[in-house]
Structure formats: C-alpha cells, structure tokens
C-alpha positions in Angstrom: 0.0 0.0 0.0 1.5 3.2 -1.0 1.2 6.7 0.6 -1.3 8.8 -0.4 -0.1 12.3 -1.3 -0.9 14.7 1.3 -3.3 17.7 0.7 -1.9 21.2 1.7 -4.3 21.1 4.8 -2.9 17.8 5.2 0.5 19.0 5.2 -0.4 22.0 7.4 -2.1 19.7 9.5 1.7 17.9 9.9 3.5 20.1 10.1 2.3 21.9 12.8 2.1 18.8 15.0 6.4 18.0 14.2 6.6 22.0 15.3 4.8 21.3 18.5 6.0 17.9 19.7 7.3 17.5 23.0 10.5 16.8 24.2 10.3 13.0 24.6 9.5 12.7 21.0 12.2 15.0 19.9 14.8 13.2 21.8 13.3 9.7 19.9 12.9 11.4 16.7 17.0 12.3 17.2 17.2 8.6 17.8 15.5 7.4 14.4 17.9 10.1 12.4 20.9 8.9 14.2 20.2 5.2 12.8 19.5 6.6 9.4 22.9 8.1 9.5 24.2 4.9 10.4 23.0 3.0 7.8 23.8 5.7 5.5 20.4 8.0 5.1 21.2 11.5 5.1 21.6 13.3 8.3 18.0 15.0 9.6 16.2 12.7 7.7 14.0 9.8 9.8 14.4 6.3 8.6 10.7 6.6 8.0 10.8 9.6 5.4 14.1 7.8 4.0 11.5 4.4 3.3 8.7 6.7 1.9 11.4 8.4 -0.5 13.6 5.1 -1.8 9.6 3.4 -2.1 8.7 6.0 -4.7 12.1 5.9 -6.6 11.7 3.5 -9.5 15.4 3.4 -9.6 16.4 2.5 -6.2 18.2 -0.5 -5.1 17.0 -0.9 -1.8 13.3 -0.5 -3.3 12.4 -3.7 -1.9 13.0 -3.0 2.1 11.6 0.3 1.7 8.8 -1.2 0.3 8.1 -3.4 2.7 9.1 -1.1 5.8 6.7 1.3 4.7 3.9 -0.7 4.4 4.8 -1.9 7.5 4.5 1.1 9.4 1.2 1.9 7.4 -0.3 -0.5 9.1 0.0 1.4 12.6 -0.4 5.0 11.1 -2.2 5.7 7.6 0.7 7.7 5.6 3.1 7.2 7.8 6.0 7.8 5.3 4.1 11.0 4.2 3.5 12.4 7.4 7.0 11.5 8.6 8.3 13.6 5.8 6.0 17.0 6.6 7.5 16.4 9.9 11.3 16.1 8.7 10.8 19.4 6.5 9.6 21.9 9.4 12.1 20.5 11.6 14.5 21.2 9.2 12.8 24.3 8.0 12.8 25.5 12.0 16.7 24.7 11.9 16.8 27.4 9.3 15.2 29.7 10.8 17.4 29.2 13.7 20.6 29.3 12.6 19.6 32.1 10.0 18.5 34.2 12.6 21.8 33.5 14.7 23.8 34.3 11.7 22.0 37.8 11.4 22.9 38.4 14.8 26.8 38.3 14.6 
C-alpha cells in the first residue's frame, strides 16, 4: 500500500504537530535520524521519510525494504512515510530559521 499524497491542509495539519512535539519525541525522533545516518540515510532525515522516499524511486536499489518497511508502518499509522516527511521538513525548516536568525545576529 502506497502513501497517499498529502493535501496542503494535510500538510499544514503535519507540520504543525512536528513543530509542537514535546520533548520525549524529539529526543526519539534524534534517535531514528541517528540510525538513518548509520545506515547511510542522510543526516536530519528519519528512517521513515528515507523508506517513503527510496519506495517512490523506481530506480532504487534498496526498493524492496523500503517497500516493505513502509507498508509496514502503514499499518500502525495511515501515511506514515508521508506524514514522517511534513514532519522532517519543518524541523528542518525550524533549523533554518534558527541558525539564519543567529547568523544575522553576529
């Protein structure tokens, strides 16, 4: 089962959650992108979004797992990979405004 491609209120919806989650979930989130990293996803990314992506690329070669994790994790949360990506972008998207704003200041 494939995600379903998130409406903009959808989106919204998400991405507002990720920019209010609490600290417990942050600190698990950092977990998930630390594995990522390990096993060679790109840093700030959850292994989640990384699934959702390498399932949509027709030319991946690790289509298969990413596949099958995906669905996987459908099962406990419709869209998972979809939602798991709104919520990588505003966290990065909040690290940009950060460090943008910090850059300003010096």
């Amino acid at each position: 089962m494939a995600d379903s491609p998130l409406t903009p209120a959808q989106l919204q919806d998400a991405e507002t959650r990720a920019a209010h989650e609490g600290y417990i979930h942050r600190v698990l989130v950092g977990f998930d992108q630390f594995w990522n990293v390990v096993f060679g996803g790109q840093p700030d990314e959850t292994i989640s979004s990384r699934a959702r992506r390498v399932s949509d690329d027709p030319e991946s070669k690790h289509k298969l797992l990413a596949v099958v994790l995906n669905h996987a994790l459908n099962l406990f949360q419709a869209n998972h990979g979809a939602l798991a990506e709104a919520g990588d972008l505003e966290r990065a998207q909040t690290v940009e405004t950060t460090e943008k704003q910090a850059l300003d200041a010096t």
